[in-house]
PDB file of N, CA, C, O and CB in Angstrom:
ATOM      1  N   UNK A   1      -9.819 -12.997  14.848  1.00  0.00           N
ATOM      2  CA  UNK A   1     -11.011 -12.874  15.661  1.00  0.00           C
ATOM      3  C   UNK A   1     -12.076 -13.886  15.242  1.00  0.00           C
ATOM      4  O   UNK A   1     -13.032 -13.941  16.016  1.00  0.00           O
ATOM      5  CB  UNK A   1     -11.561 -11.463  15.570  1.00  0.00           C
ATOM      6  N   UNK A   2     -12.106 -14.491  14.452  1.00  0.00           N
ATOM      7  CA  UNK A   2     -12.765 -15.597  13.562  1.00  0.00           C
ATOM      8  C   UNK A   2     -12.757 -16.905  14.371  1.00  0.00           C
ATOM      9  O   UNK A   2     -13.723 -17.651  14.533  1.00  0.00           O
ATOM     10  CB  UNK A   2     -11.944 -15.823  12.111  1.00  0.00           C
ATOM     11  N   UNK A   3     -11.146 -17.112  14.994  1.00  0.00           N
ATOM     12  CA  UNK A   3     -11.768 -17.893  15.566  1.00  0.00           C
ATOM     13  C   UNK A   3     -12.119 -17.834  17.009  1.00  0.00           C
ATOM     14  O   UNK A   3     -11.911 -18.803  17.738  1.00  0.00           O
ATOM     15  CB  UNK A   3     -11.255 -18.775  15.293  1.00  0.00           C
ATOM     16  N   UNK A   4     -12.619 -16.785  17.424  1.00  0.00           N
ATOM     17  CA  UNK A   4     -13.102 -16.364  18.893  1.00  0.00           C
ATOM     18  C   UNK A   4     -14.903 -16.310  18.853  1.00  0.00           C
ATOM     19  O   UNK A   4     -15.710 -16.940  19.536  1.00  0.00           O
ATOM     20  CB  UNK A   4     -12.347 -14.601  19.322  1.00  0.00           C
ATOM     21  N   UNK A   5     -15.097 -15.416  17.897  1.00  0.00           N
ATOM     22  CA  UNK A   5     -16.364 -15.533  16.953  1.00  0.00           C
ATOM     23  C   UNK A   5     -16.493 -16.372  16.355  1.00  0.00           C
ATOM     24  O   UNK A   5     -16.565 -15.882  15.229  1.00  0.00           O
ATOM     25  CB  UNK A   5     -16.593 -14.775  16.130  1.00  0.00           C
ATOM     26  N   UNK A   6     -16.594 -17.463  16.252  1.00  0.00           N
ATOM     27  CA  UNK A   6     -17.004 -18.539  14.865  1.00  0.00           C
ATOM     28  C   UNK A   6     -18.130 -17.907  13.867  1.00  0.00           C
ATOM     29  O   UNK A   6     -18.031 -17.673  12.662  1.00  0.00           O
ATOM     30  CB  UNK A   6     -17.765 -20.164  15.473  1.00  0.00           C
ATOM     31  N   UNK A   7     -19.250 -17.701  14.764  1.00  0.00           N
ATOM     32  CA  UNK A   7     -20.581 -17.557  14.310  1.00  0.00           C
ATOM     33  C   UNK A   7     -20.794 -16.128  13.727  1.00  0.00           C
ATOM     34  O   UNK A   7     -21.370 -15.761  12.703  1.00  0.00           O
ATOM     35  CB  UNK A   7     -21.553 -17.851  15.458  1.00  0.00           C
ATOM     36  N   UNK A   8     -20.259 -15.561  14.531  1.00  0.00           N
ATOM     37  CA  UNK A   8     -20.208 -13.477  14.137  1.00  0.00           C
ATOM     38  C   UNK A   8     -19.146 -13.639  12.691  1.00  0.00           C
ATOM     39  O   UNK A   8     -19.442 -12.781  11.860  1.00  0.00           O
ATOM     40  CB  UNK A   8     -18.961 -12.003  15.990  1.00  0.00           C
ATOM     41  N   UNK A   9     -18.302 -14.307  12.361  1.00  0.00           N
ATOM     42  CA  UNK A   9     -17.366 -14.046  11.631  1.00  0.00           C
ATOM     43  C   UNK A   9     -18.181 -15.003  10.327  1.00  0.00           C
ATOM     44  O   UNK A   9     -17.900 -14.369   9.310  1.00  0.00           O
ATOM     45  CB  UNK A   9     -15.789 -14.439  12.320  1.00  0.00           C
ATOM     46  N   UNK A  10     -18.781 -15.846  10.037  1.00  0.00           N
ATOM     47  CA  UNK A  10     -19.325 -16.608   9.668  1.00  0.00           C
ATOM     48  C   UNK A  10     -20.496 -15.595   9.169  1.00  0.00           C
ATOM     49  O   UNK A  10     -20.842 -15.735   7.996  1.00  0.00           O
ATOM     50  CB  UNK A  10     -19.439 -17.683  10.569  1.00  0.00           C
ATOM     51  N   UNK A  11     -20.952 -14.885   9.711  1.00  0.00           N
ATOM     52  CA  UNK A  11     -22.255 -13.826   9.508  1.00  0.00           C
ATOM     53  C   UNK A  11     -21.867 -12.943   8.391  1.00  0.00           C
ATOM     54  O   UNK A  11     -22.376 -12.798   7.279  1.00  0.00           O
ATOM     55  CB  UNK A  11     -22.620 -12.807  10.905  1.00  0.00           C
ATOM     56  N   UNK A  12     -20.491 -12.197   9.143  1.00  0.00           N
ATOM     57  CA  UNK A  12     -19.828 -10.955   8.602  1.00  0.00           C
ATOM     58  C   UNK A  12     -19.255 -11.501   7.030  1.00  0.00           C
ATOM     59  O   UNK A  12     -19.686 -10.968   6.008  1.00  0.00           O
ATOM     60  CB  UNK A  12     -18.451 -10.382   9.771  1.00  0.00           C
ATOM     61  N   UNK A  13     -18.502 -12.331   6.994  1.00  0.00           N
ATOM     62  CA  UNK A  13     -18.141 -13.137   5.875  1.00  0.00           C
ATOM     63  C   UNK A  13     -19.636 -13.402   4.990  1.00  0.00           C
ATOM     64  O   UNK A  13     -19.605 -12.750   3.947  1.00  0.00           O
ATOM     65  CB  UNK A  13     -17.371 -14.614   6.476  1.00  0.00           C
ATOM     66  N   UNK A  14     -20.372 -13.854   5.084  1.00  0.00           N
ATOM     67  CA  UNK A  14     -21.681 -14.541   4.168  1.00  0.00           C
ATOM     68  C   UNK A  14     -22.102 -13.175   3.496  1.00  0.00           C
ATOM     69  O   UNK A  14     -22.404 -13.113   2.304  1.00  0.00           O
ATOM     70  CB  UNK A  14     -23.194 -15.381   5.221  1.00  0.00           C
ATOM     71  N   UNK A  15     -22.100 -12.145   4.295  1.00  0.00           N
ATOM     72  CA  UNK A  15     -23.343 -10.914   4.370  1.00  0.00           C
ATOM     73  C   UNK A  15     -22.108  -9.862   3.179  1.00  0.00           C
ATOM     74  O   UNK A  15     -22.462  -8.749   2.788  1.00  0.00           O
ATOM     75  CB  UNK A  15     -23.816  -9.974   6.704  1.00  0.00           C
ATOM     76  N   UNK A  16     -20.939 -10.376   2.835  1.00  0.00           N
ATOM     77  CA  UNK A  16     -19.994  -9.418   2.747  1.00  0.00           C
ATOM     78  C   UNK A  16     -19.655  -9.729   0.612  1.00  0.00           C
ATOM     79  O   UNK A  16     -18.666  -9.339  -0.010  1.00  0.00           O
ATOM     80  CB  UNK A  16     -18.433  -9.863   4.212  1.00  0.00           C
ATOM     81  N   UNK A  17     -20.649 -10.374   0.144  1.00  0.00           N
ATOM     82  CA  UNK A  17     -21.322 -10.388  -1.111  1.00  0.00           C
ATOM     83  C   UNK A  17     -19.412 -10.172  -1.728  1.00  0.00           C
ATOM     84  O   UNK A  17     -18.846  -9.146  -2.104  1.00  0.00           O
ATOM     85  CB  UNK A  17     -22.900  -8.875  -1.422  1.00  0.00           C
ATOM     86  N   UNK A  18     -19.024 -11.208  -1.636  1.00  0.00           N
ATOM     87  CA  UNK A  18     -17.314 -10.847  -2.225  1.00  0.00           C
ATOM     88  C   UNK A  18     -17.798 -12.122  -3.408  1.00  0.00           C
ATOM     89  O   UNK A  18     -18.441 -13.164  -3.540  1.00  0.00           O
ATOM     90  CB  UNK A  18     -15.395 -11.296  -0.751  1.00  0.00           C
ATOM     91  N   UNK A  19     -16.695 -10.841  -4.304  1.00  0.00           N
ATOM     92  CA  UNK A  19     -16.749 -11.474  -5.907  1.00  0.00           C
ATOM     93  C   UNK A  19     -15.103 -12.532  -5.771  1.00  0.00           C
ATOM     94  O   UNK A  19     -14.202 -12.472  -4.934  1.00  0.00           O
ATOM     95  CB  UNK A  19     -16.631  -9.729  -7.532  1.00  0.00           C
ATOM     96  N   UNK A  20     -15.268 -13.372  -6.917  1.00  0.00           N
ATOM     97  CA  UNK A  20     -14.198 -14.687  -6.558  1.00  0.00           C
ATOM     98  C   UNK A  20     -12.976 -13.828  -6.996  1.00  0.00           C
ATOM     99  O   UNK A  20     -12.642 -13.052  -7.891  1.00  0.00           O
ATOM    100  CB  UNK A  20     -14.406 -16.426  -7.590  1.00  0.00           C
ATOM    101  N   UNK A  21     -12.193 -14.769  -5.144  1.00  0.00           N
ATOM    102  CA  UNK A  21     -10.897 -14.310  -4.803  1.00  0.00           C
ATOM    103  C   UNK A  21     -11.059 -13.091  -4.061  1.00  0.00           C
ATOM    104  O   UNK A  21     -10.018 -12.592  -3.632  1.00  0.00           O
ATOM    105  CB  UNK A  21     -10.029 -14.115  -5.976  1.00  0.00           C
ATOM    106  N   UNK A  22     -12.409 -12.360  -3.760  1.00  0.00           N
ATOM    107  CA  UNK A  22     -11.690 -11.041  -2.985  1.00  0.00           C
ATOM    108  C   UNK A  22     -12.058 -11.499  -1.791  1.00  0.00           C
ATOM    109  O   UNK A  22     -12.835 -12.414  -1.518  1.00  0.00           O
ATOM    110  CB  UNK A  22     -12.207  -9.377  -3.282  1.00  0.00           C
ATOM    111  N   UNK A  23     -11.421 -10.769  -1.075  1.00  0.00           N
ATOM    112  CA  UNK A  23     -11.137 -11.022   0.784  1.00  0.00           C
ATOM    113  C   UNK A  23     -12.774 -10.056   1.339  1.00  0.00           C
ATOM    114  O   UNK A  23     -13.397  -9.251   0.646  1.00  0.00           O
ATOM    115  CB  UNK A  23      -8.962  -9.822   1.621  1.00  0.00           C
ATOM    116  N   UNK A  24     -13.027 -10.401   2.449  1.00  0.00           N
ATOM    117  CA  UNK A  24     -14.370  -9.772   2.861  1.00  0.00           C
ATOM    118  C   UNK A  24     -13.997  -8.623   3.013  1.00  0.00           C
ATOM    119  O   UNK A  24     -14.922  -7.855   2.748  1.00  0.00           O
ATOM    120  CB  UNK A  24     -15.114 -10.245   4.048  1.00  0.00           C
ATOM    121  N   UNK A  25     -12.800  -7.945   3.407  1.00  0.00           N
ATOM    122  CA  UNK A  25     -12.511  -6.488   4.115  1.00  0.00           C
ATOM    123  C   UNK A  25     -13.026  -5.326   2.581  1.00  0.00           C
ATOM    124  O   UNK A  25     -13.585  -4.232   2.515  1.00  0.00           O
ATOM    125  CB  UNK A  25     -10.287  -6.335   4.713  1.00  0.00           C
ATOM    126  N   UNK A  26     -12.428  -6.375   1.470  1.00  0.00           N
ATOM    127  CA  UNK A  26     -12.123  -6.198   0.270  1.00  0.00           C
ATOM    128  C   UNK A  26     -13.587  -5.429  -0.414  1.00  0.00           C
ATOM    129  O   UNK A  26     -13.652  -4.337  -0.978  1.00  0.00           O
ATOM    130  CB  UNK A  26     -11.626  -7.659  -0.330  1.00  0.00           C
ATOM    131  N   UNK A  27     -14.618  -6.349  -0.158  1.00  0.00           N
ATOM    132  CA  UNK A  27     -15.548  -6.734  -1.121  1.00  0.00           C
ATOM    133  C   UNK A  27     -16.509  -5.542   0.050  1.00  0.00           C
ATOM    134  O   UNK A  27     -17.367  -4.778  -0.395  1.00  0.00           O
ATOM    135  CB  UNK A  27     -15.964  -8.771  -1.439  1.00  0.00           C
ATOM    136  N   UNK A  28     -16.149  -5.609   1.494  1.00  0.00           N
ATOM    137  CA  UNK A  28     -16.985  -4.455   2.233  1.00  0.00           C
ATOM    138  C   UNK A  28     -17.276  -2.796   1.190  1.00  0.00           C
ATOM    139  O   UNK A  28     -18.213  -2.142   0.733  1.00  0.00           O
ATOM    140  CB  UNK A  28     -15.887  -4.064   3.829  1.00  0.00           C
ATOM    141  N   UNK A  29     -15.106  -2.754   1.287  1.00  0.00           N
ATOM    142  CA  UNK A  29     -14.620  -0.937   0.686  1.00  0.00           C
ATOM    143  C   UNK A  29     -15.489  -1.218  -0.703  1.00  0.00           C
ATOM    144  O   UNK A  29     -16.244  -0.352  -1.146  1.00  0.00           O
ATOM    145  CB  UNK A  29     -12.304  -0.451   0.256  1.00  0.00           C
ATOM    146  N   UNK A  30     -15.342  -2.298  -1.244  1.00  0.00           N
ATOM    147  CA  UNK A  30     -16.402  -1.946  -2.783  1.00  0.00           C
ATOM    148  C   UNK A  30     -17.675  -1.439  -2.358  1.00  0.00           C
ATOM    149  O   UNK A  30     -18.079  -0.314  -2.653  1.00  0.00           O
ATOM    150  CB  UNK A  30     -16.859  -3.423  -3.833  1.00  0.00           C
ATOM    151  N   UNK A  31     -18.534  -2.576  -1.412  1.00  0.00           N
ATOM    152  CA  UNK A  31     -19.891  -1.639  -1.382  1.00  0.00           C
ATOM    153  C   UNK A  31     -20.064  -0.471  -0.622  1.00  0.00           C
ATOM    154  O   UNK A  31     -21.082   0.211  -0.504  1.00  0.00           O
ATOM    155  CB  UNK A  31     -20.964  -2.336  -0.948  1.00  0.00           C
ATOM    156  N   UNK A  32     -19.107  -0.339  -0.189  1.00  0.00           N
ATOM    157  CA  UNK A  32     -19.502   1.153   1.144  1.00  0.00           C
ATOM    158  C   UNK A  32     -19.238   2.139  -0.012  1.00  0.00           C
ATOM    159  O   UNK A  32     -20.076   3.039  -0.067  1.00  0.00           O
ATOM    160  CB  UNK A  32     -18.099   1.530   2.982  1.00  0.00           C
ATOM    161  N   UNK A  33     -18.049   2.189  -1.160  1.00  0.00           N
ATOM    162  CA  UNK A  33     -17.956   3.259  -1.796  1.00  0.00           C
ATOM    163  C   UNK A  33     -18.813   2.665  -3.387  1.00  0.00           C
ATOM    164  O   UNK A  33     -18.488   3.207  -4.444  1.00  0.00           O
ATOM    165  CB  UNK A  33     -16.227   3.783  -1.797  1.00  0.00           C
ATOM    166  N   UNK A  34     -19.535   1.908  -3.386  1.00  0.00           N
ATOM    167  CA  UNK A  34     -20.946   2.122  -4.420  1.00  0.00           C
ATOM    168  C   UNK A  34     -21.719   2.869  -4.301  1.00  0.00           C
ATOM    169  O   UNK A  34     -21.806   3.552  -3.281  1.00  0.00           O
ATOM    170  CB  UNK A  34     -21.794   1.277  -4.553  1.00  0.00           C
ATOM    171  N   UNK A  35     -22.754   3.001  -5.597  1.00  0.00           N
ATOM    172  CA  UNK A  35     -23.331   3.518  -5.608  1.00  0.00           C
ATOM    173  C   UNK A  35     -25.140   3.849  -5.048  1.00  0.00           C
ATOM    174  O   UNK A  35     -25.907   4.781  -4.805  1.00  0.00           O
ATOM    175  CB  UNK A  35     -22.852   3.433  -6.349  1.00  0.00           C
ATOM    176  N   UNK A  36     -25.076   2.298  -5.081  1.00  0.00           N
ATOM    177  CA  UNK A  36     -26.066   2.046  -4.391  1.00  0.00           C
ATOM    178  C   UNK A  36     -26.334   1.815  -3.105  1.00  0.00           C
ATOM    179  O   UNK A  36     -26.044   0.867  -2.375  1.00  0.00           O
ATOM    180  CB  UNK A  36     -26.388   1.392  -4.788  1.00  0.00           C
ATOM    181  N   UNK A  37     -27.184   3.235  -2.841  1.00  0.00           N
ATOM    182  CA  UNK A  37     -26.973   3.588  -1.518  1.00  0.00           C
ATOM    183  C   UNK A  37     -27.712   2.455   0.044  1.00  0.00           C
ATOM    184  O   UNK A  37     -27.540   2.678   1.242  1.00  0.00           O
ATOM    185  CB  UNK A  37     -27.648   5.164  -1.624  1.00  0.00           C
ATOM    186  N   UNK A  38     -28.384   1.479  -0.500  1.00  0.00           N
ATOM    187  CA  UNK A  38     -29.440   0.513  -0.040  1.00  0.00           C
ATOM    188  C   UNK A  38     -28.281  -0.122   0.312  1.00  0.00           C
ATOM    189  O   UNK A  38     -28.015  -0.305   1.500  1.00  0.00           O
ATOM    190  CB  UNK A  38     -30.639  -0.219  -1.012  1.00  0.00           C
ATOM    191  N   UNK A  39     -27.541  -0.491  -0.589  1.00  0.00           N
ATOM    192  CA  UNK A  39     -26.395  -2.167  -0.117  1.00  0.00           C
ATOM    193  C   UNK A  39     -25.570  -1.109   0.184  1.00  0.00           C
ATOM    194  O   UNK A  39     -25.105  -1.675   1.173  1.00  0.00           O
ATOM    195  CB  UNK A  39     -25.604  -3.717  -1.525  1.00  0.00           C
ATOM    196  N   UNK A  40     -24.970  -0.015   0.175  1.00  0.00           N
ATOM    197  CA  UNK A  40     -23.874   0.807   1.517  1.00  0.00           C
ATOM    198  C   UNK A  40     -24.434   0.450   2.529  1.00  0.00           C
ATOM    199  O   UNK A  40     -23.808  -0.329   3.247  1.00  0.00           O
ATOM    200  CB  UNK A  40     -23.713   2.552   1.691  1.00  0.00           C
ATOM    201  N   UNK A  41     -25.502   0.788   2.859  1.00  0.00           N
ATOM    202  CA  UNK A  41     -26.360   0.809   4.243  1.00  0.00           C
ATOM    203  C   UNK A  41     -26.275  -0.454   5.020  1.00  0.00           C
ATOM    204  O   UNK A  41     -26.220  -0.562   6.245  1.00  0.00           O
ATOM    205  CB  UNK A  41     -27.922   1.048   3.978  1.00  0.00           C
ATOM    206  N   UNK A  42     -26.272  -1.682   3.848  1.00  0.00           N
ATOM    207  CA  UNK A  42     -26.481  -2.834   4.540  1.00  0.00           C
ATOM    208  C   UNK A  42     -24.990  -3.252   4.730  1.00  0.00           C
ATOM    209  O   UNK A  42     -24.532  -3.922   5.655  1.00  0.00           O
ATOM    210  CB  UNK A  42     -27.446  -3.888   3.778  1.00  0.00           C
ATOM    211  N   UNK A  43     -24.332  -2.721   3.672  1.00  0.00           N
ATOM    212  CA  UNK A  43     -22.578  -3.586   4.658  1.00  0.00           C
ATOM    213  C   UNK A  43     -22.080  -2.641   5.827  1.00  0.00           C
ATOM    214  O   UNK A  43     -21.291  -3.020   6.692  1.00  0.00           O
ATOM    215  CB  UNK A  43     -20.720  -3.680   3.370  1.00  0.00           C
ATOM    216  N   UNK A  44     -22.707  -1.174   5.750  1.00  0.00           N
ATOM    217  CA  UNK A  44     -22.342  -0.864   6.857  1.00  0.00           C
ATOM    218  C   UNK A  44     -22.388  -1.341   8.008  1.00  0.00           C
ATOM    219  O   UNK A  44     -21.493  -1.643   8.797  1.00  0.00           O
ATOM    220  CB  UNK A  44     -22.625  -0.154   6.957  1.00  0.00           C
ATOM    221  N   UNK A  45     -24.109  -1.427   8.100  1.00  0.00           N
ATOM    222  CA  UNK A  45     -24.237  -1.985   9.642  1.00  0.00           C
ATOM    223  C   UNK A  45     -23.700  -3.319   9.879  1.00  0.00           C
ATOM    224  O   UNK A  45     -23.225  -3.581  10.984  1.00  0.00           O
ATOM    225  CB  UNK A  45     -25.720  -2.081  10.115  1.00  0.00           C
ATOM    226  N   UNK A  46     -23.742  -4.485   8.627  1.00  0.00           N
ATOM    227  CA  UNK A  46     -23.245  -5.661   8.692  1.00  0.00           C
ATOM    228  C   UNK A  46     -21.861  -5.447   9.122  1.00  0.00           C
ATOM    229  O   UNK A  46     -21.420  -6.473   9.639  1.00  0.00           O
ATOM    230  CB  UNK A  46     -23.408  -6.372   7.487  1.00  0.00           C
ATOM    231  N   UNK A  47     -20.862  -4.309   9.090  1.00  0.00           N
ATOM    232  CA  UNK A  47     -19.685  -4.474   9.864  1.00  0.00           C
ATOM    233  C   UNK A  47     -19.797  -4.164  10.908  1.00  0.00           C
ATOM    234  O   UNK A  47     -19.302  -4.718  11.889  1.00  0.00           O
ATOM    235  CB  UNK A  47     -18.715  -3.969   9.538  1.00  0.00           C
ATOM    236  N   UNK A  48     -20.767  -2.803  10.871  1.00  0.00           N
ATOM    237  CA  UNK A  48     -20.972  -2.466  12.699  1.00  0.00           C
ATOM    238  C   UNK A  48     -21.163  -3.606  13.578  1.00  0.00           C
ATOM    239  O   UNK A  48     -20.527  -3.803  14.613  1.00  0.00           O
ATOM    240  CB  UNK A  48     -22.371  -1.560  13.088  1.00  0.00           C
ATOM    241  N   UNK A  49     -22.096  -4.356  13.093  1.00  0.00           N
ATOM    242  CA  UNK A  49     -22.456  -5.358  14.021  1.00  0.00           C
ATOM    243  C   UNK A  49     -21.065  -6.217  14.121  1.00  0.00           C
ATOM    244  O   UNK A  49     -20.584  -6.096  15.248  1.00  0.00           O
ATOM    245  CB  UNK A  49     -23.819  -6.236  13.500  1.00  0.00           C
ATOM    246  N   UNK A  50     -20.392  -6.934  13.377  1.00  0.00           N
ATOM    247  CA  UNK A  50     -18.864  -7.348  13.325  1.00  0.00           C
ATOM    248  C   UNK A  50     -18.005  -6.633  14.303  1.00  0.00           C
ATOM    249  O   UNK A  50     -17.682  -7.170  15.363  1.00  0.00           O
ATOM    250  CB  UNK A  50     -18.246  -7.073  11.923  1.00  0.00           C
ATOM    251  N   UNK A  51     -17.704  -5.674  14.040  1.00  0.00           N
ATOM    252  CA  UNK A  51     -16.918  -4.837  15.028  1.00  0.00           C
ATOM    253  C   UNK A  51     -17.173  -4.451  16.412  1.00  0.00           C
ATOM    254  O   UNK A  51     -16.297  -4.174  17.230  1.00  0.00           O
ATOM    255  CB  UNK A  51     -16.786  -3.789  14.540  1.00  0.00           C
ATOM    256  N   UNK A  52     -18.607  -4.452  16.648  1.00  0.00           N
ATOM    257  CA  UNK A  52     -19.216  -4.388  18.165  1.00  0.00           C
ATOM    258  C   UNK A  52     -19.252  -5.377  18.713  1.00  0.00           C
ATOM    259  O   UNK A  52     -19.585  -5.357  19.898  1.00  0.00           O
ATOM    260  CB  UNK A  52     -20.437  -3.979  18.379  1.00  0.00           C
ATOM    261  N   UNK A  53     -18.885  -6.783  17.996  1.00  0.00           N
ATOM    262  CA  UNK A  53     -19.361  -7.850  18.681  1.00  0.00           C
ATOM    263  C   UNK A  53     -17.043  -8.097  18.958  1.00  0.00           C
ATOM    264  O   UNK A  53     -16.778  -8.404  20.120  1.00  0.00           O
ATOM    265  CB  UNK A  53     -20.812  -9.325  17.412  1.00  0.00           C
ATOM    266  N   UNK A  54     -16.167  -8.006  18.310  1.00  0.00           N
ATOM    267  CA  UNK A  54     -15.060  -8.661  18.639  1.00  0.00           C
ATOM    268  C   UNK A  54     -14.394  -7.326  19.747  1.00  0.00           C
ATOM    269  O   UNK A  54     -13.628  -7.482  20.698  1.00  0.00           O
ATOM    270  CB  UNK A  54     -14.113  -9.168  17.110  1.00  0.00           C
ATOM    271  N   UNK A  55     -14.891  -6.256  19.317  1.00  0.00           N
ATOM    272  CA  UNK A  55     -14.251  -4.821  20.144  1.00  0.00           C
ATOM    273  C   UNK A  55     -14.354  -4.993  21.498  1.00  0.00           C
ATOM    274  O   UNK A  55     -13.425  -5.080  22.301  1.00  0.00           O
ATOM    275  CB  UNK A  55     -15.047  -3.359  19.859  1.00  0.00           C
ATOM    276  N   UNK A  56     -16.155  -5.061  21.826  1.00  0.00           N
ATOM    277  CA  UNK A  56     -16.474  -5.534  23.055  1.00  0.00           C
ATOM    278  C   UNK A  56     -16.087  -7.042  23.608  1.00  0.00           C
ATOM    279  O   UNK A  56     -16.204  -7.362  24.791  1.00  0.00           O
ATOM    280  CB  UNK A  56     -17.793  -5.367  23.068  1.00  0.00           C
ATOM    281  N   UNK A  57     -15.741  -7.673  22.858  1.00  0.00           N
ATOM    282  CA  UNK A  57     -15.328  -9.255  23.394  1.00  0.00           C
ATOM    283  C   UNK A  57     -17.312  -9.409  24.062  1.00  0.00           C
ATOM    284  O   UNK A  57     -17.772  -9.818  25.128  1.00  0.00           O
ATOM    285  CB  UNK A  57     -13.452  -9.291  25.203  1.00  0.00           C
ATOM    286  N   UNK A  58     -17.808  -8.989  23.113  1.00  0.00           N
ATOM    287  CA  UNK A  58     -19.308  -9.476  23.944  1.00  0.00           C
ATOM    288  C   UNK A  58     -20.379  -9.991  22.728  1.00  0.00           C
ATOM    289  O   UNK A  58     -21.331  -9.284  22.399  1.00  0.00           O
ATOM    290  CB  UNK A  58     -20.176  -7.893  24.926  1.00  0.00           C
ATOM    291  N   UNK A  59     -20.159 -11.053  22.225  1.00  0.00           N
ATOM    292  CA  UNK A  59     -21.244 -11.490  21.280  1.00  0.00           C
ATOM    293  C   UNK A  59     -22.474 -10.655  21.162  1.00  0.00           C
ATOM    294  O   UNK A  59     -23.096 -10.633  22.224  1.00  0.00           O
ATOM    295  CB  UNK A  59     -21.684 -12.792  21.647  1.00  0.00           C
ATOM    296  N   UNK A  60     -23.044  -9.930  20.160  1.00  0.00           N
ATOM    297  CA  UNK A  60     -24.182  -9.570  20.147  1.00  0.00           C
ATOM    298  C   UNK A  60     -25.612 -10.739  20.103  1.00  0.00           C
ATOM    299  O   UNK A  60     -26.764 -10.306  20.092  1.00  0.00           O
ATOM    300  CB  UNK A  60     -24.037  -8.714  19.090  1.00  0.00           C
TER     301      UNK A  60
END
């Protein structure tokens, strides 16, 4: 979907704070199941927005 999105995937990737070598999907499940509940919040929606934008085929 990355390359349908350039720019959304480019977002989702930057925003997705991965330590060297992990994959973004990777480095998401770390912060959603941290502890700190501020950066859950923020990779959440940072995927929501990812996933609403390739699901719908409608760029946000």
């Amino acid at each position: 979907m990355g390359r349908i999105f350039p720019e959304a995937w480019a977002e989702f990737s930057n925003h997705a704070k991965c330590r060297p070598g992990e994959r973004p999907a990777d480095a998401y499940a770390r912060r959603l199941a941290g502890e700190d509940r501020d950066d859950a919040e923020a990779a959440a929606l940072a995927w929501v927005r990812w996933e609403s934008t390739h699901v719908s085929l409608d760029p946000l």
